[in-house]
PAPALUM-617989 format. One record per residue (C-alpha): residue in one letter; y, z, x. Coordinates in Angstrom, 1 decimal, always signed. Layout:
N
(A, (Y, Z, X)),
...
# end
This chain:
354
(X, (+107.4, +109.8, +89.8)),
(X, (+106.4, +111.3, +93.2)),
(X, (+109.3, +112.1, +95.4)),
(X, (+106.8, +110.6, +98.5)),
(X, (+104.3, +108.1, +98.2)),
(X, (+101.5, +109.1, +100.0)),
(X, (+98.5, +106.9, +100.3)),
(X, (+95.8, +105.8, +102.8)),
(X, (+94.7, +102.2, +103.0)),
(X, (+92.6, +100.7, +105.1)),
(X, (+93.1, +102.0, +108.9)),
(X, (+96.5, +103.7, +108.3)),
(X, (+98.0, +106.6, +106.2)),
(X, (+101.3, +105.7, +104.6)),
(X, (+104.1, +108.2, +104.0)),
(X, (+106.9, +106.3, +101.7)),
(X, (+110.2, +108.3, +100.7)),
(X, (+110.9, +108.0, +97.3)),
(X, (+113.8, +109.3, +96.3)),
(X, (+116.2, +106.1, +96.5)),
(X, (+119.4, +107.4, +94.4)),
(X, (+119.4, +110.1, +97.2)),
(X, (+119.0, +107.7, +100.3)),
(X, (+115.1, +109.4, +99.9)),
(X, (+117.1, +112.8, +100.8)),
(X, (+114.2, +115.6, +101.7)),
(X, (+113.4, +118.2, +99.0)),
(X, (+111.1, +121.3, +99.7)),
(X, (+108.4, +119.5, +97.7)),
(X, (+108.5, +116.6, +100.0)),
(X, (+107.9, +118.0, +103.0)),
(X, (+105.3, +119.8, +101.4)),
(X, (+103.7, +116.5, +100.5)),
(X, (+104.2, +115.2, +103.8)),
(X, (+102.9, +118.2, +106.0)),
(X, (+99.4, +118.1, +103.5)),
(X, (+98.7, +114.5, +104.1)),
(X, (+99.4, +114.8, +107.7)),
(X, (+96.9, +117.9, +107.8)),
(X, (+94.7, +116.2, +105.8)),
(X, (+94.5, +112.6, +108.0)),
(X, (+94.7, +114.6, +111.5)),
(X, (+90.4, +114.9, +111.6)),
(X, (+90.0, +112.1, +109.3)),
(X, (+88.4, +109.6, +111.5)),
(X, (+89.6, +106.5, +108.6)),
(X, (+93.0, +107.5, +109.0)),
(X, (+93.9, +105.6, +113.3)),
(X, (+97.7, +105.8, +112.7)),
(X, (+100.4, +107.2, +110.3)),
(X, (+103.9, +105.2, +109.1)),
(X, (+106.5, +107.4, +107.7)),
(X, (+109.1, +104.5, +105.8)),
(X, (+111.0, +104.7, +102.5)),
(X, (+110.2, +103.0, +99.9)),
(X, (+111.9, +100.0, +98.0)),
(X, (+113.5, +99.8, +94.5)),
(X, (+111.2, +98.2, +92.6)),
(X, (+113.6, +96.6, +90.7)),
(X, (+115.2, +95.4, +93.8)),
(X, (+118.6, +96.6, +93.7)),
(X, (+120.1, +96.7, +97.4)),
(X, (+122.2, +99.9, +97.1)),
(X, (+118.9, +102.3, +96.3)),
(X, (+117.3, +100.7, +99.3)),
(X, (+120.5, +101.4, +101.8)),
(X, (+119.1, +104.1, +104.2)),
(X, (+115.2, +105.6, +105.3)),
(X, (+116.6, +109.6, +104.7)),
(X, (+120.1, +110.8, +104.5)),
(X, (+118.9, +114.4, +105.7)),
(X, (+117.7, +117.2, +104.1)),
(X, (+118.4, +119.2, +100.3)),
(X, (+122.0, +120.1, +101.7)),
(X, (+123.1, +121.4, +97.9)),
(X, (+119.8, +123.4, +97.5)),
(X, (+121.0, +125.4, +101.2)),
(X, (+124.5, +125.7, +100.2)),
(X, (+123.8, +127.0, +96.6)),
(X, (+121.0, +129.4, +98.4)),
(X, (+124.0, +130.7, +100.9)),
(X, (+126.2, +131.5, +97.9)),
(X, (+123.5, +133.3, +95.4)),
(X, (+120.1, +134.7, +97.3)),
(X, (+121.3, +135.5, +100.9)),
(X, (+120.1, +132.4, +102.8)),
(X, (+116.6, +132.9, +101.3)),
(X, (+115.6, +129.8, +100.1)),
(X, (+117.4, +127.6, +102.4)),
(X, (+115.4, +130.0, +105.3)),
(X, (+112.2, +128.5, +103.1)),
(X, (+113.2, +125.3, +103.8)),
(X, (+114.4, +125.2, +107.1)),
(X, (+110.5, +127.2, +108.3)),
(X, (+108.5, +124.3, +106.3)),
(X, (+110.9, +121.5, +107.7)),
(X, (+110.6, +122.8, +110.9)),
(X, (+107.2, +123.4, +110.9)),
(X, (+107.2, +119.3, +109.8)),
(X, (+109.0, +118.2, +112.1)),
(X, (+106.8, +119.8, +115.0)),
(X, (+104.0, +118.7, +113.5)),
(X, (+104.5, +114.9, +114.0)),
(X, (+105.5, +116.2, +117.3)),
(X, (+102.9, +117.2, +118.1)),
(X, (+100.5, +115.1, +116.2)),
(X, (+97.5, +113.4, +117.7)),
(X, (+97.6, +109.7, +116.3)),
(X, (+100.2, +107.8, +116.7)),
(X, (+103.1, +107.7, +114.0)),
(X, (+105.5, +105.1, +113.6)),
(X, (+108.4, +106.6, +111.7)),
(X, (+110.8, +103.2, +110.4)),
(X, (+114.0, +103.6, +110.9)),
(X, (+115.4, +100.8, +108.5)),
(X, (+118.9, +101.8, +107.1)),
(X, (+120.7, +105.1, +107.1)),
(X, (+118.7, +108.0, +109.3)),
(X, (+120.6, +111.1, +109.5)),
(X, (+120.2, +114.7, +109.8)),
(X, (+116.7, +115.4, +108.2)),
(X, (+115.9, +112.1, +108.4)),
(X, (+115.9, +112.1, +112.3)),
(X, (+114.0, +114.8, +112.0)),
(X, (+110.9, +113.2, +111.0)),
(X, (+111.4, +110.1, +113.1)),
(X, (+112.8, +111.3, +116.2)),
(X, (+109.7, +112.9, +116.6)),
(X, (+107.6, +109.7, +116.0)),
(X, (+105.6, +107.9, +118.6)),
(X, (+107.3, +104.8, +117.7)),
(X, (+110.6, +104.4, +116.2)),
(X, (+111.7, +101.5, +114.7)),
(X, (+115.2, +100.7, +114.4)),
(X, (+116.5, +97.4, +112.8)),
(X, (+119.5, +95.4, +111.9)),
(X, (+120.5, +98.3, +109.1)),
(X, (+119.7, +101.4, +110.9)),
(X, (+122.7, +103.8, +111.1)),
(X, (+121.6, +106.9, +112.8)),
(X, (+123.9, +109.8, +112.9)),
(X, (+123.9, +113.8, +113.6)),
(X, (+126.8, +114.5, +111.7)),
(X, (+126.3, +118.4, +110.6)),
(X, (+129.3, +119.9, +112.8)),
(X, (+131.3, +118.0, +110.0)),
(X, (+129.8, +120.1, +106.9)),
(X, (+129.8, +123.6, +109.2)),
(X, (+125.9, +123.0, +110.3)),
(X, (+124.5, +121.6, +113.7)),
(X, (+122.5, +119.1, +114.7)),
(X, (+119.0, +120.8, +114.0)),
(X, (+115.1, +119.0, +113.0)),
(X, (+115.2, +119.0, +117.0)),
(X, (+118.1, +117.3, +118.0)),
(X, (+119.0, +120.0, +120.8)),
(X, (+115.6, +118.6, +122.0)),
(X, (+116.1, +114.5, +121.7)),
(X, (+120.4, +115.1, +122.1)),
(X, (+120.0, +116.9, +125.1)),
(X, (+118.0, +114.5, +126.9)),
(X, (+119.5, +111.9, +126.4)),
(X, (+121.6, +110.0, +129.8)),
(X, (+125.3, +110.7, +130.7)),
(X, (+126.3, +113.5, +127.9)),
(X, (+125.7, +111.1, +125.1)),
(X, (+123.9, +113.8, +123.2)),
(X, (+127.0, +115.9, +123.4)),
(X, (+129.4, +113.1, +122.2)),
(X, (+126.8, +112.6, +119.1)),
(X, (+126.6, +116.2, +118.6)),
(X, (+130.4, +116.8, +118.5)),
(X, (+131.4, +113.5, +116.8)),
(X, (+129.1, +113.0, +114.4)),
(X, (+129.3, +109.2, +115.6)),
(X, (+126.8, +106.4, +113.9)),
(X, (+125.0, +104.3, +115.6)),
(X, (+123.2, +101.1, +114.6)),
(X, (+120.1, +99.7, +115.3)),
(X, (+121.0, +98.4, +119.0)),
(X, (+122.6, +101.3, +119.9)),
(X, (+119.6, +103.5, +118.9)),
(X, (+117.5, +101.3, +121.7)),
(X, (+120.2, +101.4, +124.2)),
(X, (+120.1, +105.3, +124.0)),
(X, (+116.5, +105.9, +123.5)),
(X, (+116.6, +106.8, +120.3)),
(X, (+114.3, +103.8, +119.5)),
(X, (+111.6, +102.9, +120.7)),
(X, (+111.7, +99.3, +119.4)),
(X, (+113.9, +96.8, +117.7)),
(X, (+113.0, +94.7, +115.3)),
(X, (+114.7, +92.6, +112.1)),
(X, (+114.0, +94.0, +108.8)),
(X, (+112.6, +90.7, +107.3)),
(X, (+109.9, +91.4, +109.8)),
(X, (+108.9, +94.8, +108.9)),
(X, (+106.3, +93.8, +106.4)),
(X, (+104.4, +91.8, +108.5)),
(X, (+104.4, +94.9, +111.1)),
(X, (+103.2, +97.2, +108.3)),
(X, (+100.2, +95.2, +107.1)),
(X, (+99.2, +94.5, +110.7)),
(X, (+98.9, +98.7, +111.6)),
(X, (+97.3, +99.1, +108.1)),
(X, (+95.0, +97.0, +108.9)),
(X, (+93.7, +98.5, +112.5)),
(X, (+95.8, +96.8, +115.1)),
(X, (+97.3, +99.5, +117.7)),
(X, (+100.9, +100.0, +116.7)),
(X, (+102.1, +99.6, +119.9)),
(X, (+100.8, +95.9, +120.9)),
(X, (+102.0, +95.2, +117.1)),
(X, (+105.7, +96.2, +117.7)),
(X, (+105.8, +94.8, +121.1)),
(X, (+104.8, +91.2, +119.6)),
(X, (+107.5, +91.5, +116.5)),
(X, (+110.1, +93.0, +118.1)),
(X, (+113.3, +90.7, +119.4)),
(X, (+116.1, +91.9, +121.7)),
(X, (+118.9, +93.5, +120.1)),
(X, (+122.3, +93.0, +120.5)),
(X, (+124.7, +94.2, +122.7)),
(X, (+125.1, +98.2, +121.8)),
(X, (+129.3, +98.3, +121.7)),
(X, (+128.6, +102.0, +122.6)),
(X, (+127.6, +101.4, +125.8)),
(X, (+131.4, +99.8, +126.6)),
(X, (+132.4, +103.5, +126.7)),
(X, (+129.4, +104.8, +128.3)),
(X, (+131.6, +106.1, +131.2)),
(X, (+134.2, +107.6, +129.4)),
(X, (+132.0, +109.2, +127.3)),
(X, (+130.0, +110.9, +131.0)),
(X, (+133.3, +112.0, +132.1)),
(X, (+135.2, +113.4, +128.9)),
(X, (+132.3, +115.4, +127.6)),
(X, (+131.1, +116.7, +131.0)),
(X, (+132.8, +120.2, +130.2)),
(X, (+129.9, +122.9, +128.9)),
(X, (+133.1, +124.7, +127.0)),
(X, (+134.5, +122.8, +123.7)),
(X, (+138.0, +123.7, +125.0)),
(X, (+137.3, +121.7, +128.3)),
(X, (+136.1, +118.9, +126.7)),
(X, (+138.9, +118.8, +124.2)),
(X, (+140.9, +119.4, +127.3)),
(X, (+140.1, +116.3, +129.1)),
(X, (+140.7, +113.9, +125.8)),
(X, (+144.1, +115.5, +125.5)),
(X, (+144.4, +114.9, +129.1)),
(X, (+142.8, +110.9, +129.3)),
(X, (+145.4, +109.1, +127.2)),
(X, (+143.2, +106.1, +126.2)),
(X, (+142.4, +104.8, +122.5)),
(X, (+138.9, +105.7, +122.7)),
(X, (+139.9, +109.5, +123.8)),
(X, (+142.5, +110.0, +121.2)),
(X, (+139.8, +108.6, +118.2)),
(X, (+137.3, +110.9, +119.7)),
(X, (+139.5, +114.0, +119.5)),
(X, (+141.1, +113.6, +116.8)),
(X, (+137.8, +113.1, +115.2)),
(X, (+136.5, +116.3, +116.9)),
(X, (+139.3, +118.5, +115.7)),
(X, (+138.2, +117.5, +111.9)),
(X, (+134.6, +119.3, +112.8)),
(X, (+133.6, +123.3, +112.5)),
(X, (+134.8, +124.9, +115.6)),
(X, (+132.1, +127.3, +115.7)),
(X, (+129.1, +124.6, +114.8)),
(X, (+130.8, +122.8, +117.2)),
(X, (+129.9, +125.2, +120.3)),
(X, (+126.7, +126.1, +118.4)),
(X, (+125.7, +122.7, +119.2)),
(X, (+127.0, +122.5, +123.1)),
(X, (+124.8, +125.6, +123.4)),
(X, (+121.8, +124.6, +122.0)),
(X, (+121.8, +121.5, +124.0)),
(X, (+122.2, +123.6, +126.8)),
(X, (+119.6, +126.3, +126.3)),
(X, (+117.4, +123.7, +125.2)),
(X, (+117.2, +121.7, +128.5)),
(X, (+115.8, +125.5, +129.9)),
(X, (+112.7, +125.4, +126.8)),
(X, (+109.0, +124.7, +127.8)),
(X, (+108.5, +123.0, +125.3)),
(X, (+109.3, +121.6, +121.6)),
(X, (+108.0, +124.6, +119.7)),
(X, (+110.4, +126.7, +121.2)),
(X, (+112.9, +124.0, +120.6)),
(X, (+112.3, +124.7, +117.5)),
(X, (+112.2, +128.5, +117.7)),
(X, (+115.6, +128.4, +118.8)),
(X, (+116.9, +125.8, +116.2)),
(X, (+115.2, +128.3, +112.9)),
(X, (+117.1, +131.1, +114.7)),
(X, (+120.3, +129.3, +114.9)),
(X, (+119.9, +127.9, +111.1)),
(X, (+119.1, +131.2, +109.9)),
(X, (+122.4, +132.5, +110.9)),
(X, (+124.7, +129.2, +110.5)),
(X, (+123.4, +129.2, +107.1)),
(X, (+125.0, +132.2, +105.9)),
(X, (+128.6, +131.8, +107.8)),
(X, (+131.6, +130.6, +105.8)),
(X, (+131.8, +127.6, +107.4)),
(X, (+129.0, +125.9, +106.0)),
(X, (+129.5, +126.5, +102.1)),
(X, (+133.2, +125.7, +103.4)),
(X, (+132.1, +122.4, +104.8)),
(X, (+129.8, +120.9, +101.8)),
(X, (+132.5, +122.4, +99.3)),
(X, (+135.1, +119.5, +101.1)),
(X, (+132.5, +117.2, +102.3)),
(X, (+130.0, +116.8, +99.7)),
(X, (+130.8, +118.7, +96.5)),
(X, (+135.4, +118.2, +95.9)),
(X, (+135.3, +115.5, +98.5)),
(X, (+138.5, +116.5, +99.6)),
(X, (+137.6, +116.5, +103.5)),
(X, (+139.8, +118.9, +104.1)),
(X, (+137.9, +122.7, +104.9)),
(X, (+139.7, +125.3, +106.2)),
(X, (+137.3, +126.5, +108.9)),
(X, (+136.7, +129.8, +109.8)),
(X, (+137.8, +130.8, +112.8)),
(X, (+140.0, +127.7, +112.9)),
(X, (+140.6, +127.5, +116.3)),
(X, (+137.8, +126.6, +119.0)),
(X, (+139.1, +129.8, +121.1)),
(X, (+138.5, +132.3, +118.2)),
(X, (+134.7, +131.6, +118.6)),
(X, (+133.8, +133.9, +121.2)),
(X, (+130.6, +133.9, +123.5)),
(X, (+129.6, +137.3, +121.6)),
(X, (+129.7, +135.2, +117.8)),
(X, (+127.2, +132.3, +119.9)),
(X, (+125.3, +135.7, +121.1)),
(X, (+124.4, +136.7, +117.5)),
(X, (+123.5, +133.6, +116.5)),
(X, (+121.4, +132.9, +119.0)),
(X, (+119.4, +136.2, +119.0)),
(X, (+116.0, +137.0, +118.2)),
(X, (+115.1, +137.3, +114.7)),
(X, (+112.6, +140.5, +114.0)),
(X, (+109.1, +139.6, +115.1)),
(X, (+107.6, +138.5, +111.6)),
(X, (+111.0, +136.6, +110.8)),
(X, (+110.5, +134.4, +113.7)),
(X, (+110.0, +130.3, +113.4)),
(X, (+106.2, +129.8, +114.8)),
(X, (+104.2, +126.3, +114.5)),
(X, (+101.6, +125.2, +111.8)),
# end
C-alpha cells in the first residue's frame, strides 16, 4: 500500500500519510509523492485548496492512529552517516527541503492537520501550511538537540519568530506542546476537537474557503499551562550563548529552572548552539528559501558529526538514553566548530528551491 494517499476529489487535493506503525514517519518516496502532486495541482484550476492529514487505521486500532508525522527517516540518515559519507541522508534532506519550501511558498491555500503527534519532519510540512490545525491530541515538539540534530524543515524560521525566546526554549528542550499551546504560540492557526475534523474536511473538499470553514468549527482551547511560565522562560533563555543561558537556570533556583536544565544538560552540546545560531542568523534572512539554504548547509555537516549516530544509537536504536556527546561540555564547542558548519557549501552543492 502507498506510503501517501494522494487523491483529488471534488474542489480539493488530499495528501493522507500512510505509514501508521511509524506515526506516518517521512520516507524519501513520500516526499517524492507529495512534492508531484503538489506540482501537479499548483496550475490545475480543479484543485482550489490542498489538506496534508494522516490517515486512519482502517481497522480502527487507536495506537496506529496516535500522531500526523513523527519526523522524518531518522534510521535511513543515521545508517547513511555510518556507510556512504552523508550521501543519502544529503538526498533526503535537498528533496525534504525543497518540500517544505514548496508549501511555503505555494499558491493555494493548504491546510496541513495537526491531529496527534507532529514533530521534527512532521512540522516541517505543516508549519509551513496556510492553516494549521491543532486539536485535543496534537503534541508538537522539536526535539532533535536530543538525538545530536537541530531543529531543521524550517524551524530557525517559525522558532525564531516566535514572542519572548519561546523558540529558543523549544529549541533547546525539546519541550511538547499540545493542542492549546500550539494556538497560544502561533504555532496554530486554529483549534478545533478531533470529532469535528471530518465535517471540516468534507466541507473544503467540497469548495468552501478553508478559512471561513475553520473559523465556524473551531472552539476556544484551553488554557495553554505553558504560558504560566511565559516569563521565566523571556528571562532564562535571553542569553545568545548556551553557557549564559545555562548560567541563569543555575542561578534562578525555581522548580521550573532546575527541570529545564537539567533537561538541557541531557541534549548535544554542539546541536545545542547549532540551534541558538540558526535562530539567530535566521532572524537576519530575506526570506524562507534562504532559511532553508542555511538549514541544508547546517544538516549537511551535523549529519556527519559523531553526535548524531551517538544520539539515535541511545535514543532510538539501544534505548539507553544515555550518549556520551562529543565535545561533552557546552564550552568545548567553539565559535570556529559553529563557523564550519555554517559555511558555504561549493556552488553546485548548495540547497536551491524547486
Amino acid at each position: 500500500m502507498s506510503e501517501v494517499l494522494v487523491r483529488a476529489e471534488a474542489r480539493a487535493g488530499v495528501l493522507s500519510l500512510n505509514r501508521p506503525r511509524a506515526i506516518h514517519a517521512l520516507t524519501l518516496d513520500m516526499v517524492r509523492a507529495m512534492t508531484a502532486a503538489l506540482l501537479a495541482w499548483r496550475d490545475d484550476p480543479a484543485v482550489g485548496a490542498v489538506m496534508i492529514d494522516h490517515a486512519v487505521d482502517p481497522a480502527g486500532d487507536p495506537k496506529l492512529s496516535r500522531g500526523f508525522c513523527a519526523g522524518g527517516d531518522i534510521n535511513l540518515l543515521r545508517q547513511s552517516a555510518l556507510s556512504d559519507g552523508g550521501a543519502a541522508g544529503r538526498r533526503f534532506f535537498h528533496e525534504e527541503y525543497q518540500l517544505n519550501h514548496l508549501i511555503f511558498a505555494y499558491g493555494k491555500p493548504v491546510v496541513a492537520f495537526m491531529d496527534g503527534i507532529t514533530m521534527g519532519g512532521g512540522v516541517g510540512i505543516s508549519g509551513p501550511a496556510r492553516w494549521r490545525v491543532a486539536t485535543e491530541n496534537t503534541k508538537l515538539a522539536m526535539p532533535e538537540s536530543g538525538i545530536g540534530l537541530f531543529p531543521d524543515v524550517g524551524g530557525g524560521w517559525y522558532l525564531s519568530r516566535l514572542s519572548g525566546r519561546l523558540g529558543q526554549y523549544l529549541a533547546l528542550t525539546g519541550a511538547r506542546l499540545d493542542g492549546a499551546e500550539c494556538v497560544w504560540a502561533g504555532l496554530a492557526t486554529h483549534y478545533l476537537p478531533a470529532q469535528s475534523l471530518p465535517e471540516a474536511k468534507v466541507r473544503i473538499i467540497a469548495g468552501e474557503a478553508p478559512e471561513a470553514v475553520l473559523n465556524a468549527l473551531s472552539i476556544a482551547p484551553p488554557a495553554p499551562a505553558l504560558a504560566d511560565h511565559a516569563a521565566d522562560i523571556a528571562c532564562l533563555f535571553a542569553g545568545y550563548r548556551l553557557e549564559d543561558i545555562l548560567a541563569a537556570l543555575e542561578e534562578d533556583g525555581g522548580s521550573f529552572a532546575a527541570r529545564t536544565l537539567a533537561t538541557i544538560r541531557t541534549k548535544s552540546p554542539t546541536t545545542c548552539k547549532v540551534a541558538l545560531r540558526q535562530l539567530a542568523t535566521s532572524l537576519t534572512l530575506p526570506d524562507f528559501a534562504a532559511n532553508m539554504a542555511m538549514e541544508y548547509r547546517i544538516g549537511s555537516r551535523v549529519l556527519m558529526l559523531p553526535d548524531f549516530a551517538e544520539g539515535v544509537r541511545a535514543v532510538i536504536v539501544d534505548k539507553d538514553n544515555a550518549p556520551a556527546w562529543n565535545p561533552p561540555r557546552p564550552e568545548q564547542v567553539t565559535e570556529a566548530m559553529l563557523d564550519a558548519i555554517f559555511a558555504p557549501l561549493p556552488a553546485h552543492e548548495e540547497w536551491k528551491p524547486l
